[in-house]
Backbone as a printed PyTorch tensor [residue, N CA C, xyz], in Angstrom:
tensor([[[  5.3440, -30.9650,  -9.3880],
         [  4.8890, -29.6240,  -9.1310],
         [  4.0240, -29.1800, -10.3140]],

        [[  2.7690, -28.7010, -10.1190],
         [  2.0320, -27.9720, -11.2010],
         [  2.4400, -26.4830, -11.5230]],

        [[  1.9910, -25.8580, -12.7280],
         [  1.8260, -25.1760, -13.0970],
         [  1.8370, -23.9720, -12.2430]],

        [[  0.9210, -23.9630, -11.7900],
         [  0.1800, -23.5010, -10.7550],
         [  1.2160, -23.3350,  -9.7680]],

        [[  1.7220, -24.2040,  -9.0690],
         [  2.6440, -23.9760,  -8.3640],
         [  3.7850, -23.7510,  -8.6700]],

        [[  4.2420, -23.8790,  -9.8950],
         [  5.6200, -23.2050, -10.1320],
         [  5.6480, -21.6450, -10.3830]],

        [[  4.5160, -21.4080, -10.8480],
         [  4.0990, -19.3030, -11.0340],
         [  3.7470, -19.1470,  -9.4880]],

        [[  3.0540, -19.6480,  -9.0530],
         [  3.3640, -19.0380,  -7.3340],
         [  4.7090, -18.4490,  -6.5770]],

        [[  5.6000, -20.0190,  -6.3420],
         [  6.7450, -20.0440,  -6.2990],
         [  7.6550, -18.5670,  -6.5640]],

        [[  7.6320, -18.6530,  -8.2970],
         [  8.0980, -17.6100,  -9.0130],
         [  7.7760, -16.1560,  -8.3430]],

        [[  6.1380, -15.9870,  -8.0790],
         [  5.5810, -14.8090,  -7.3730],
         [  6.1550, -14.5360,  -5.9870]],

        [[  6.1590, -15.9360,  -5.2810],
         [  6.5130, -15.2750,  -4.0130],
         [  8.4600, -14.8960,  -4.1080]],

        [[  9.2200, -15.8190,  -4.8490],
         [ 10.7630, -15.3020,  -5.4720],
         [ 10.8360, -13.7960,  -5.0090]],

        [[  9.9240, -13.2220,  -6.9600],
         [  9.8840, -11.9090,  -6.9160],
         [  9.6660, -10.7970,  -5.9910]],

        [[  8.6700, -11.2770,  -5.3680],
         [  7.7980, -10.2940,  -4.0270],
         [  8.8510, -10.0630,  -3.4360]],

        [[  9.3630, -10.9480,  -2.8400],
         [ 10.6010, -11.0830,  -1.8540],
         [ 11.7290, -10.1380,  -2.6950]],

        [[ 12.0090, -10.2590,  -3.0900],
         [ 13.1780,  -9.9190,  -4.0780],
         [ 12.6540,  -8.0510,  -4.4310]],

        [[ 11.6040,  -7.9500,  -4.9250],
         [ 11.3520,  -6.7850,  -5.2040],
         [ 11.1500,  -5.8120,  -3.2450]],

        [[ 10.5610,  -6.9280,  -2.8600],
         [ 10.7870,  -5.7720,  -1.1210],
         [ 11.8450,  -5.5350,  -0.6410]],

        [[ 12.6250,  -6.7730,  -0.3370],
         [ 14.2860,  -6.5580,  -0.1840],
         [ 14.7820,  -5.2800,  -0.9250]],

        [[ 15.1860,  -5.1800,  -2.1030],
         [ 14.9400,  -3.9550,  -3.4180],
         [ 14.7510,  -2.6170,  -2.8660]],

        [[ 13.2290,  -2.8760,  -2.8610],
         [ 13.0000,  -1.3380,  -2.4730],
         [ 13.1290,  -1.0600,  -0.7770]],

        [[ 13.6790,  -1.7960,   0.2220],
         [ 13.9040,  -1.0820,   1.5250],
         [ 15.3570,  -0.8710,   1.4980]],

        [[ 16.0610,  -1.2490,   0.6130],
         [ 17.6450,  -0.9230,   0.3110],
         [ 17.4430,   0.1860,  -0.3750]],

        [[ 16.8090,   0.6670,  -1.4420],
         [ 16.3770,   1.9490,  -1.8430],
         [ 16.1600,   2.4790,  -1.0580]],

        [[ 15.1380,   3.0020,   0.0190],
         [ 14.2440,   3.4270,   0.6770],
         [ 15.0600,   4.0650,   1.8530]],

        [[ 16.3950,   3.3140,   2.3250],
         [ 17.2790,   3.5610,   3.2940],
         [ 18.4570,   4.1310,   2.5730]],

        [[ 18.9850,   4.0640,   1.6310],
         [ 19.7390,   4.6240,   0.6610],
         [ 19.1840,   6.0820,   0.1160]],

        [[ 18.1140,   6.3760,  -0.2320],
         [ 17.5160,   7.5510,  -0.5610],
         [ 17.4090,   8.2940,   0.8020]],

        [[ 16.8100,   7.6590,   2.2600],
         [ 16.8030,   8.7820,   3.3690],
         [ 18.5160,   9.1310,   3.6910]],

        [[ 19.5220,   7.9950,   3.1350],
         [ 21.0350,   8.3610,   4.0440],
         [ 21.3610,   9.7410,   2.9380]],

        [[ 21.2630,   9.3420,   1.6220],
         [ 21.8180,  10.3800,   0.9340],
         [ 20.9110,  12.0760,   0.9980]],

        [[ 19.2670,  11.7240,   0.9440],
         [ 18.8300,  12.9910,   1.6550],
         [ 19.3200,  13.4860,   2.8910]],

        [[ 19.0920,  13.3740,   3.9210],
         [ 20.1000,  13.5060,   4.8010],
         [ 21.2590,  14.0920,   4.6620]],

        [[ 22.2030,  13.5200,   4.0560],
         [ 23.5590,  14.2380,   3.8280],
         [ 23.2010,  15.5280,   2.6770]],

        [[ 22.7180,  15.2740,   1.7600],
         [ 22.2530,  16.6250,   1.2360],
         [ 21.2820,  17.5300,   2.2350]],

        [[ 20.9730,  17.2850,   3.0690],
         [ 20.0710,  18.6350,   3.4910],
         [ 21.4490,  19.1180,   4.2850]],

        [[ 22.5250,  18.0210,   5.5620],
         [ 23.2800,  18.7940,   6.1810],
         [ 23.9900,  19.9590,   5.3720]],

        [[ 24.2690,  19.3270,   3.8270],
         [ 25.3140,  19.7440,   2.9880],
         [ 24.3290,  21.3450,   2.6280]],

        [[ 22.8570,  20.9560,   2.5610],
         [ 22.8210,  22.6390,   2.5180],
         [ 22.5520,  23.3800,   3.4850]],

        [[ 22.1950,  22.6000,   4.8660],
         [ 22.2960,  23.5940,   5.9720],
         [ 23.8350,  24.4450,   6.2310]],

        [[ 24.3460,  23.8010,   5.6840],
         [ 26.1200,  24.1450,   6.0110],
         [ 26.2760,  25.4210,   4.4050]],

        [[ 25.9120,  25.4470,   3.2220],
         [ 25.6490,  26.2710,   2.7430],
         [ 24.7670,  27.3190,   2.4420]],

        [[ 23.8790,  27.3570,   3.6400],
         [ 23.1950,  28.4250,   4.2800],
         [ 23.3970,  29.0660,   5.1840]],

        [[ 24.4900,  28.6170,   6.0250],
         [ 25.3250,  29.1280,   7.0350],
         [ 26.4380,  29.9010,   6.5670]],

        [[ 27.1980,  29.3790,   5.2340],
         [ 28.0620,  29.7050,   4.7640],
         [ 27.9830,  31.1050,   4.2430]],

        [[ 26.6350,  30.8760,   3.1270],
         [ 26.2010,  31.9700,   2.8810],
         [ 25.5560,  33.5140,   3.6700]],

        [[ 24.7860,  32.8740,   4.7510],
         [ 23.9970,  34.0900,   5.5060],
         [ 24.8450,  34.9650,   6.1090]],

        [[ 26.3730,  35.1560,   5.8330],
         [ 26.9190,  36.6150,   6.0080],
         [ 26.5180,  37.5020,   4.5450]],

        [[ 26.8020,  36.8910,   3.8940],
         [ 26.3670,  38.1710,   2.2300],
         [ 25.0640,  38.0560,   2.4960]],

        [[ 24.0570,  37.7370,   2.7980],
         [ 22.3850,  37.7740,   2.5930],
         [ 21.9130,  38.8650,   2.8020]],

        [[ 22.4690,  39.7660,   3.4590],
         [ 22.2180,  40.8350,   3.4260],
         [ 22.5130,  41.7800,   2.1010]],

        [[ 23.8330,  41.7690,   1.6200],
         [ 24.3530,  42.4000,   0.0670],
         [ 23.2810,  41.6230,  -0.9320]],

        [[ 22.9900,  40.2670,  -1.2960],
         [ 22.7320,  39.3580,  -2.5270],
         [ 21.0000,  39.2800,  -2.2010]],

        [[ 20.6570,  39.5640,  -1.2050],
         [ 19.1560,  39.8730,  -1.1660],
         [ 18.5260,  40.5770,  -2.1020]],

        [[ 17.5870,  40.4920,  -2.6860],
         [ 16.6320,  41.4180,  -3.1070],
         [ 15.2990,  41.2130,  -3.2380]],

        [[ 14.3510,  42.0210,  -4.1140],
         [ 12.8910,  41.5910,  -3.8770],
         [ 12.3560,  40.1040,  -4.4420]],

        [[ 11.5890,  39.6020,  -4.0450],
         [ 10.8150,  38.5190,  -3.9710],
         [  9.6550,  38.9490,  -4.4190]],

        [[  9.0600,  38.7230,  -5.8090],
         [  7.5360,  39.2920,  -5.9120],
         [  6.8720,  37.8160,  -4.7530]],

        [[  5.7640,  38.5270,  -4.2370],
         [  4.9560,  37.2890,  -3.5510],
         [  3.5970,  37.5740,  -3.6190]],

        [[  2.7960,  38.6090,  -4.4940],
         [  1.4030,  39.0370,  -4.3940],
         [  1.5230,  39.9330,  -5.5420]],

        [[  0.5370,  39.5440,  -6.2360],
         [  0.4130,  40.6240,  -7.9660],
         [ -0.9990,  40.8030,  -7.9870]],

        [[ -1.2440,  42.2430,  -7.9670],
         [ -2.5730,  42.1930,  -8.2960],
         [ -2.9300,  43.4650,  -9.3020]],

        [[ -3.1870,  43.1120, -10.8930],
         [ -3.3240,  44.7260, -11.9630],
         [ -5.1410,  44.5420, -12.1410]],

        [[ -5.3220,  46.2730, -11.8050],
         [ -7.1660,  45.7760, -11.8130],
         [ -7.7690,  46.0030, -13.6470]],

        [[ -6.8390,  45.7090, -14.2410],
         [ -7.2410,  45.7370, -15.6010],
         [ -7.4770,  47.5930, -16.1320]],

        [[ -7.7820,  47.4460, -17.0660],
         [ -7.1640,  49.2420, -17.7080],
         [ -5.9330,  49.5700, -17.9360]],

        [[ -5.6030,  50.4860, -19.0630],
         [ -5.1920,  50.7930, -19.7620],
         [ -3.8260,  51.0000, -19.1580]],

        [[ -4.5260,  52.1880, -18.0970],
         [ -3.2550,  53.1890, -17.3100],
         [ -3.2490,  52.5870, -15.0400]],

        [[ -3.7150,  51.8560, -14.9760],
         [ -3.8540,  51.2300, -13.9810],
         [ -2.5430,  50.9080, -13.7410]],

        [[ -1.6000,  51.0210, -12.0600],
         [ -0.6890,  50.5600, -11.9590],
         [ -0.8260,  49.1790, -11.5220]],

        [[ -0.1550,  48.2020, -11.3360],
         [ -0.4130,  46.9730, -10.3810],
         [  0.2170,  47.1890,  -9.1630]],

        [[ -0.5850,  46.2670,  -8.2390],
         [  0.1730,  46.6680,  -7.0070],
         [  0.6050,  45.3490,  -6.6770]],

        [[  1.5390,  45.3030,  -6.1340],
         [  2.8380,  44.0800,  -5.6550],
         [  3.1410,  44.1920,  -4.2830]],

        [[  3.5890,  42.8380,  -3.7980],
         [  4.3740,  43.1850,  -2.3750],
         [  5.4460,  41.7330,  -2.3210]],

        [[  6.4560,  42.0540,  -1.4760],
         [  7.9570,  41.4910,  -1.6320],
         [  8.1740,  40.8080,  -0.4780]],

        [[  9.2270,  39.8780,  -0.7610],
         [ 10.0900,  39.2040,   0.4830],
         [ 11.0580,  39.9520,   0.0100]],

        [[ 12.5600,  40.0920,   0.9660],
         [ 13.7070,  39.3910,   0.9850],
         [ 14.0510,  38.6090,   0.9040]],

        [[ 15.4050,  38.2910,  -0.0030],
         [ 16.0680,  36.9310,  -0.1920],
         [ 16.2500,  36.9490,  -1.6150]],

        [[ 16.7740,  35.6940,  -1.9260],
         [ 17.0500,  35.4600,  -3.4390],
         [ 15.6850,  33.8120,  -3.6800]],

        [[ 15.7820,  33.8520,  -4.6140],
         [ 15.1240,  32.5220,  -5.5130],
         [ 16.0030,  31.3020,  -5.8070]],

        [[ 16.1750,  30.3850,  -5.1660],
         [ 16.9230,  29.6860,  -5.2950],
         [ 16.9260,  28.4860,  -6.4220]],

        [[ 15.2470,  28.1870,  -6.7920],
         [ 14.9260,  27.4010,  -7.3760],
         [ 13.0260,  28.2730,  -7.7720]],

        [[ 12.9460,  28.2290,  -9.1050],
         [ 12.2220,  29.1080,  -9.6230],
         [ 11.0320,  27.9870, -10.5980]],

        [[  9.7730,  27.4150,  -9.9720],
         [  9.1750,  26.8940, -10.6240],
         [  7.7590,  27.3870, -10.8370]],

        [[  7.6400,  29.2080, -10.9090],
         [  6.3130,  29.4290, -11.4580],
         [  6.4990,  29.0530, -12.5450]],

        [[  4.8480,  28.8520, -12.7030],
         [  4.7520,  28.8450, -14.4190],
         [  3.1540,  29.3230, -14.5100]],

        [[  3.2510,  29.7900, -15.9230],
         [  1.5040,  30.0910, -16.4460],
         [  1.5610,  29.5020, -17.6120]],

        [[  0.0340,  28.9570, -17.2580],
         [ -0.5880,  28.2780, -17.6920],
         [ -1.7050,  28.5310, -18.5150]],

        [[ -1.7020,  28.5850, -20.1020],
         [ -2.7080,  28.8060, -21.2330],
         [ -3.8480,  28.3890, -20.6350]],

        [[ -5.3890,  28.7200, -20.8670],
         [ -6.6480,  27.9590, -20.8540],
         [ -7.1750,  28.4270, -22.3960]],

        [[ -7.8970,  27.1730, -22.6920],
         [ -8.0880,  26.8410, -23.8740],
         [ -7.0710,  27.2100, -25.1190]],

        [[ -7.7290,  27.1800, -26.0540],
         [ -7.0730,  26.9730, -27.2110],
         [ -6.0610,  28.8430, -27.3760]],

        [[ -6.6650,  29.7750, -26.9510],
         [ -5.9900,  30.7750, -26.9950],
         [ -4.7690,  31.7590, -25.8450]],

        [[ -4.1120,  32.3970, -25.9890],
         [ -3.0580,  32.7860, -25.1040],
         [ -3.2530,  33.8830, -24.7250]],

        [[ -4.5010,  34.6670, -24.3680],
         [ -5.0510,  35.9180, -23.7780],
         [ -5.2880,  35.4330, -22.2480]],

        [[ -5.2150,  34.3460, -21.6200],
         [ -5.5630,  34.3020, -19.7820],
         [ -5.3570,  32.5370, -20.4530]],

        [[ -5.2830,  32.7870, -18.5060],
         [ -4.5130,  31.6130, -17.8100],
         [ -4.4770,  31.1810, -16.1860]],

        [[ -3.7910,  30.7460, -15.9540],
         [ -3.5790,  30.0300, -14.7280],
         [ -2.1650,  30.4360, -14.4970]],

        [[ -1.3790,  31.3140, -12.9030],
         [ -0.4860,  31.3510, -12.6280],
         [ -0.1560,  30.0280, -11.3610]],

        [[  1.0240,  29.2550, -11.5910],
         [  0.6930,  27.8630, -10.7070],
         [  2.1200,  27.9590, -10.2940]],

        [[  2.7190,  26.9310,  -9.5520],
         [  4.3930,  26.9610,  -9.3740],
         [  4.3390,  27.0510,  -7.7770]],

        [[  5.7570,  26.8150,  -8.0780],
         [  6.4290,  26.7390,  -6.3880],
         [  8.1020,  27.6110,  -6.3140]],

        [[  8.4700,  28.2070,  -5.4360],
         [  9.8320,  28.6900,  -5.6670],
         [ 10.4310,  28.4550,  -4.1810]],

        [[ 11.8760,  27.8540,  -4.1380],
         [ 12.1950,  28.3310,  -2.9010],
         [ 13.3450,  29.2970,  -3.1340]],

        [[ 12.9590,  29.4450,  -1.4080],
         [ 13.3160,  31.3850,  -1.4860],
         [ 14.2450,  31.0080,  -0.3270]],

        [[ 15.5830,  31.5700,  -0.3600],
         [ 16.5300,  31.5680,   1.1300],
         [ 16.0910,  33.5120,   1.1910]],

        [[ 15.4220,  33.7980,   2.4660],
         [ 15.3120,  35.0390,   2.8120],
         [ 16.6850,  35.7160,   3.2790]],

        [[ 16.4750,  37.0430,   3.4110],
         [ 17.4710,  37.9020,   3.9720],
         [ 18.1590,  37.6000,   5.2950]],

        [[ 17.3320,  36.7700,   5.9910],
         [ 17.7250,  36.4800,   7.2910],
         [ 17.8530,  34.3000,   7.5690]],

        [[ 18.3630,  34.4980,   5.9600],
         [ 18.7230,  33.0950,   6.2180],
         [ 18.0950,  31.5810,   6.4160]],

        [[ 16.2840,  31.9030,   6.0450],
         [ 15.1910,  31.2430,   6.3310],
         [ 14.9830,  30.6680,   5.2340]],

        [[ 15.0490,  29.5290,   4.8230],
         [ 14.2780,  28.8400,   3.2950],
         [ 12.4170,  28.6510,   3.7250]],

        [[ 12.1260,  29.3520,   2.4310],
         [ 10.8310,  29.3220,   2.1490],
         [ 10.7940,  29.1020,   1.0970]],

        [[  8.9800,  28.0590,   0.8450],
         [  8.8000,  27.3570,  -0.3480],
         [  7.7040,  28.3660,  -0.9320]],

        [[  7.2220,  29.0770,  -1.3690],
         [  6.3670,  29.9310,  -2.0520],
         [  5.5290,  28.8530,  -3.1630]],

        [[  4.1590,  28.8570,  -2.5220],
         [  3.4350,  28.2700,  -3.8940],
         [  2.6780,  29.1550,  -3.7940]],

        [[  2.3700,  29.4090,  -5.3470],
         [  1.5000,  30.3800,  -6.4160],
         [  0.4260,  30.1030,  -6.6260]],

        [[ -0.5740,  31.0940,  -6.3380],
         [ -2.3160,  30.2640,  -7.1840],
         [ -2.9700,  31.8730,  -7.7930]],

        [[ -3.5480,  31.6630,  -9.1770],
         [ -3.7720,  33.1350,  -9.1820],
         [ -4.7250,  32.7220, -11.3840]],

        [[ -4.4380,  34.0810, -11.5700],
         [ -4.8590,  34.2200, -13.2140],
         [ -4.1760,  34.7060, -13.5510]],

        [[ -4.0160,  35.1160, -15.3990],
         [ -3.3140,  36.3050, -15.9720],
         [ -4.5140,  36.8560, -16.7060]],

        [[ -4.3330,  37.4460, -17.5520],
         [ -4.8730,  38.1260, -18.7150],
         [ -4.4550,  38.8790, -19.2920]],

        [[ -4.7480,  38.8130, -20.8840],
         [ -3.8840,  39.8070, -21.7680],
         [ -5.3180,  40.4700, -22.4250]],

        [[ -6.3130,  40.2620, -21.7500],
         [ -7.6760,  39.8250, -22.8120],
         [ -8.0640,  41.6960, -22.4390]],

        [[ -8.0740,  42.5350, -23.2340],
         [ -9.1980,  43.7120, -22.9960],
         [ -9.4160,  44.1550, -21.3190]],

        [[ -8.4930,  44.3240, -21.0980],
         [ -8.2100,  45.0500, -19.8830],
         [ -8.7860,  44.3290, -19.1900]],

        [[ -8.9240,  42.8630, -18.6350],
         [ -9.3940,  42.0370, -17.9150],
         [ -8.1620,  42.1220, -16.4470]],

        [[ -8.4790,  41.6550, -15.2160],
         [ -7.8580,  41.7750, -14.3980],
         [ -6.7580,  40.8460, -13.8830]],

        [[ -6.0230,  40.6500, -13.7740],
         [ -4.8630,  39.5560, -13.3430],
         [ -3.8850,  39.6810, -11.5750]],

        [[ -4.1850,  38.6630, -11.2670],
         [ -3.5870,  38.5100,  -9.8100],
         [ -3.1400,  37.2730,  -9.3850]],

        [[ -2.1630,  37.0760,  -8.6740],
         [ -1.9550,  35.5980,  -7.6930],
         [ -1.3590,  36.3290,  -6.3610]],

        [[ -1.4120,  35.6330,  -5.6700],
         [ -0.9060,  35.3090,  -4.5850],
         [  0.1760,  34.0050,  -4.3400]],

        [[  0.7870,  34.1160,  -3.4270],
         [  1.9500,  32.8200,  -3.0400],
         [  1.8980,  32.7580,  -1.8630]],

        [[  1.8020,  31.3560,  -1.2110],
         [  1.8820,  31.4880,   0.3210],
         [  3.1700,  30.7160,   0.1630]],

        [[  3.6460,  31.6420,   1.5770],
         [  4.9400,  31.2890,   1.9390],
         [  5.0200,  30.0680,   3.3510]],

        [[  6.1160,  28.9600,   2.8610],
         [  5.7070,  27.9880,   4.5340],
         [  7.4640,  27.7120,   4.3800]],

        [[  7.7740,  28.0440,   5.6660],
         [  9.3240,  27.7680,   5.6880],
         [  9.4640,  26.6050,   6.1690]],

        [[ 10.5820,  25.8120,   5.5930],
         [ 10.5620,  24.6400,   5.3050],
         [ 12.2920,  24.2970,   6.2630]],

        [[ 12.4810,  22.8300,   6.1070],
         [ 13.9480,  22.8750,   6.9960],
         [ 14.7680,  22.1400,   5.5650]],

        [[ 16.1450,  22.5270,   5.7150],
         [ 16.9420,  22.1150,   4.2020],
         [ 16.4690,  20.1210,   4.1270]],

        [[ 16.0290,  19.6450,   5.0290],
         [ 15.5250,  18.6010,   4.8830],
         [ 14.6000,  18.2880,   3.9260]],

        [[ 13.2570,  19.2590,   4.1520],
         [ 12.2960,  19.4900,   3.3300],
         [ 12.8330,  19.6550,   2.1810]],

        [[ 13.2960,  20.5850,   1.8680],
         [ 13.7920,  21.2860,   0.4230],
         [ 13.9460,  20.5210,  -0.0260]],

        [[ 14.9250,  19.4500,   0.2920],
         [ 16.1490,  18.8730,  -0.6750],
         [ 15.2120,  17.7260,  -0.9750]],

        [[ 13.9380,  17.1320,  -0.3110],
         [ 12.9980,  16.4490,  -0.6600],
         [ 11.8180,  16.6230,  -1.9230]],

        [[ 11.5460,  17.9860,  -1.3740],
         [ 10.9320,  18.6010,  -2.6310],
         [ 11.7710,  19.2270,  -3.9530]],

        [[ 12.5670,  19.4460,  -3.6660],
         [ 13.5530,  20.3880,  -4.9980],
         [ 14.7270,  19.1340,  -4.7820]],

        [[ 15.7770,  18.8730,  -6.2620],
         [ 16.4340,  18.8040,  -6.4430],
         [ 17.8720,  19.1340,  -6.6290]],

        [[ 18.6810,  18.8770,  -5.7440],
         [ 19.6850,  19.1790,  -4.5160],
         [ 20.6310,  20.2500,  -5.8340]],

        [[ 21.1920,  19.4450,  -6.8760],
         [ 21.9810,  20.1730,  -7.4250],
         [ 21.2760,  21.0870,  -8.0450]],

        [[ 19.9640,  21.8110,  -8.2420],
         [ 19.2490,  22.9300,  -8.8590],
         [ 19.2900,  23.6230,  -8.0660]],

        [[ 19.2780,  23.2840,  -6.4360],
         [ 19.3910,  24.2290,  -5.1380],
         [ 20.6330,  24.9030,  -5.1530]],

        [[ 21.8070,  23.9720,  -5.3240],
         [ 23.3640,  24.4250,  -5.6950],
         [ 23.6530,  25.0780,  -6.2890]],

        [[ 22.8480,  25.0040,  -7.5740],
         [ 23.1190,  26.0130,  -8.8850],
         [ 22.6280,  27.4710,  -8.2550]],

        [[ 21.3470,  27.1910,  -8.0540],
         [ 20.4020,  28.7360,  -7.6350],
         [ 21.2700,  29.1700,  -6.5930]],

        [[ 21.7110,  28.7270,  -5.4540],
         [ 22.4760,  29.3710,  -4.6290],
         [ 23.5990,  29.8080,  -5.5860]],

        [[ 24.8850,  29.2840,  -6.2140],
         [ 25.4920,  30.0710,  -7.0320],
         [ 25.1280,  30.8980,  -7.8420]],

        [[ 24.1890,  31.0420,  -8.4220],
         [ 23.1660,  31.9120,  -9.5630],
         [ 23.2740,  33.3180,  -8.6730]],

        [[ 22.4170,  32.9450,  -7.9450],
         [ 22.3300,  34.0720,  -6.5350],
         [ 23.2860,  34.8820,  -6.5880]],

        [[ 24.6350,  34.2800,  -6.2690],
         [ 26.2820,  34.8110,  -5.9880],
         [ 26.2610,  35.6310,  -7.0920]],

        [[ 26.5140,  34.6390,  -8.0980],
         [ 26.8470,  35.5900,  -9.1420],
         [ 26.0580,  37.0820,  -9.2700]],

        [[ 24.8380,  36.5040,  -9.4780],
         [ 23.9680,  37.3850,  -9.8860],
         [ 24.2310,  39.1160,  -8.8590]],

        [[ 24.6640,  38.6600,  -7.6180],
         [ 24.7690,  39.6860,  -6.0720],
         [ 26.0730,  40.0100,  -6.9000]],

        [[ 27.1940,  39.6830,  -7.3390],
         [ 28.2870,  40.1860,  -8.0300],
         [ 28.4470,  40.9740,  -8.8430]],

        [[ 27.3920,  40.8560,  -9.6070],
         [ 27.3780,  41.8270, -10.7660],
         [ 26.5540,  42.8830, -10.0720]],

        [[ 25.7660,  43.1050,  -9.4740],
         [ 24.7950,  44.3650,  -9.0640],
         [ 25.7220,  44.8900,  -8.0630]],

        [[ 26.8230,  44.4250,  -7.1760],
         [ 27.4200,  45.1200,  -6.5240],
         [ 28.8350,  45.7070,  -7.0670]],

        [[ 29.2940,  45.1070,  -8.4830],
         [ 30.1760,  45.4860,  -9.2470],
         [ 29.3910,  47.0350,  -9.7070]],

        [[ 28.3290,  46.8850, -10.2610],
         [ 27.1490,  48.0600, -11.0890],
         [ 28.0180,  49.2080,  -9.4860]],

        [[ 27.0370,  48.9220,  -8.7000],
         [ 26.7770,  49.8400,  -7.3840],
         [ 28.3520,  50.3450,  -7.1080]],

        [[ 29.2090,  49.2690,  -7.3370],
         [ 30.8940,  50.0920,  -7.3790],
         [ 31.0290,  51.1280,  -7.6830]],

        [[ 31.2140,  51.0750,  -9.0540],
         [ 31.3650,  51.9130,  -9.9460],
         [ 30.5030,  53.1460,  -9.9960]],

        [[ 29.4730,  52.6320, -10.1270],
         [ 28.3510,  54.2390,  -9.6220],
         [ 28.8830,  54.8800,  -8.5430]],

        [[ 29.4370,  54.0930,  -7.0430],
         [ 29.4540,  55.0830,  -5.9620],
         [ 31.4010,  55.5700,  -6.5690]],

        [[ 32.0820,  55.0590,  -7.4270],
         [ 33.1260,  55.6750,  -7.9460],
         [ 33.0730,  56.8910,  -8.2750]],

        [[ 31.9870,  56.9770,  -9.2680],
         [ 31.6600,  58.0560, -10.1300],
         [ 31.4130,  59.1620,  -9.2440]],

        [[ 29.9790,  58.5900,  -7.9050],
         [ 29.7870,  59.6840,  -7.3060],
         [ 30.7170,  60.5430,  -6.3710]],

        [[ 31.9840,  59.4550,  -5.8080],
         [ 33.2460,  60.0060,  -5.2460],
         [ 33.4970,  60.7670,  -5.7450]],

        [[ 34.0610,  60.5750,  -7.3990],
         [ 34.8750,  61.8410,  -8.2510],
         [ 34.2510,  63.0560,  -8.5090]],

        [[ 32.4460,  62.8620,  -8.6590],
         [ 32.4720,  64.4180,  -8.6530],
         [ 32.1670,  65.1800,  -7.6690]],

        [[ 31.9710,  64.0710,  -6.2650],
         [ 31.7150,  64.8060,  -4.8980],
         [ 33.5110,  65.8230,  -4.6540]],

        [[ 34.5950,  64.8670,  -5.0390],
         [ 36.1030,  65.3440,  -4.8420],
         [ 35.6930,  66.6330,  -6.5020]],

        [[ 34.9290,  66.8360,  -7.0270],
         [ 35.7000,  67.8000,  -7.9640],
         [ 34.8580,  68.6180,  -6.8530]],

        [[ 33.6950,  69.1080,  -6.8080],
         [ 32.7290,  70.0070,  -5.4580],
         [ 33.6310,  70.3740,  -4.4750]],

        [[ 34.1630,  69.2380,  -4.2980],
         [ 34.8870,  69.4370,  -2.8590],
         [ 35.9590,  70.6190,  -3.3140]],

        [[ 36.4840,  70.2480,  -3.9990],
         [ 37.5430,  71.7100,  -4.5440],
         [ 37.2030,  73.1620,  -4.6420]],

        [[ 35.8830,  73.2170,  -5.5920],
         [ 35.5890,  74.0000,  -5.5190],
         [ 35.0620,  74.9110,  -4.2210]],

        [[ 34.6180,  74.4250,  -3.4980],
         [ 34.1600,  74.5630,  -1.8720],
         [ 34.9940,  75.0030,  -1.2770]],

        [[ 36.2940,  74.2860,  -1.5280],
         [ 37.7540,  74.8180,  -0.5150],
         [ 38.4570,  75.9420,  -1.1160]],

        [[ 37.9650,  75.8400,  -2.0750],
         [ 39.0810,  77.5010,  -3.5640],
         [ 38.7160,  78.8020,  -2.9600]]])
């Protein structure tokens, strides 16, 4: 056998060996996606009775027309952020404007995962103007768990919880407060 033919040999070994490889991967990665998307369709089900309490705004459109005293104007989803990958982005060497870029998924108020990607500017520069937009494309927990990473989805859904815990602990206590001095009124009313 030459040379020649023993590195062939060797090549076709490997080839073989490396395809075998990756279609055992390839079927191993769709079984376990799979079971992670059921696993979060089943914790989107779980969840979409509180989605209504743990909801809140979603920025999805920023637009400030530069000046001093200018308000910006915004507009919202429902839902929480489950997984949060805007980011901005410096251009050139200084940190006055940029590039707003990213993706977020969003479980809405009514239980819908949406992937929000961002395209837009900033500016800090002399009252220069800053805006993005995000388009929203609802996706199936299949998708997600393809694009986002399953246990960051897990976390953000708990994040969520928590986070709906503490603002409805806040909202307790406030409507406590407002009980006690609606009951002191009330006394006085009946005296």
């Amino acid at each position: 056998m030459t040379v020649g033919e023993v590195v062939w040999k060797e090549f076709t070994a490997a080839l073989q060996e490396a395809a075998t490889l990756g279609e055992q991967i390839s079927r191993q990665q769709e079984a376990v996606e799979e079971e992670e998307a059921r696993t979060l369709a089943a914790l989107v089900e779980k969840t979409r009775p509180v989605l209504p309490y743990i909801s809140g705004k979603v920025l999805v459109r920023y637009y400030h027309p530069g000046g001093q005293f200018a308000e910006a104007e915004k507009d919202y989803i429902e839902g929480i952020v489950v997984v949060d990958e805007f980011r901005r982005k410096c251009e050139g060497s200084d940190d006055t404007r940029g590039t707003c870029t990213g993706q977020q998924l969003v479980l809405t108020r009514k239980g819908v995962l949406l992937v929000l990607t961002r395209e837009g500017h900033w500016s800090n520069w002399q009252n220069e103007p800053s805006s993005w937009q995000a388009e929203a494309k609802e996706v199936t927990p299949l998708e997600a768990v393809q694009r986002f990473d399953f246990a960051d989805i897990v976390q953000g859904l708990v994040d969520g919880l928590r986070e709906a815990i503490n603002e409805t602990e806040k909202k307790r206590k406030q409507l406590e407060k407002r009980a006690s001095r609606l009951a002191g009124s009330k006394k006085l009313v009946e005296d």
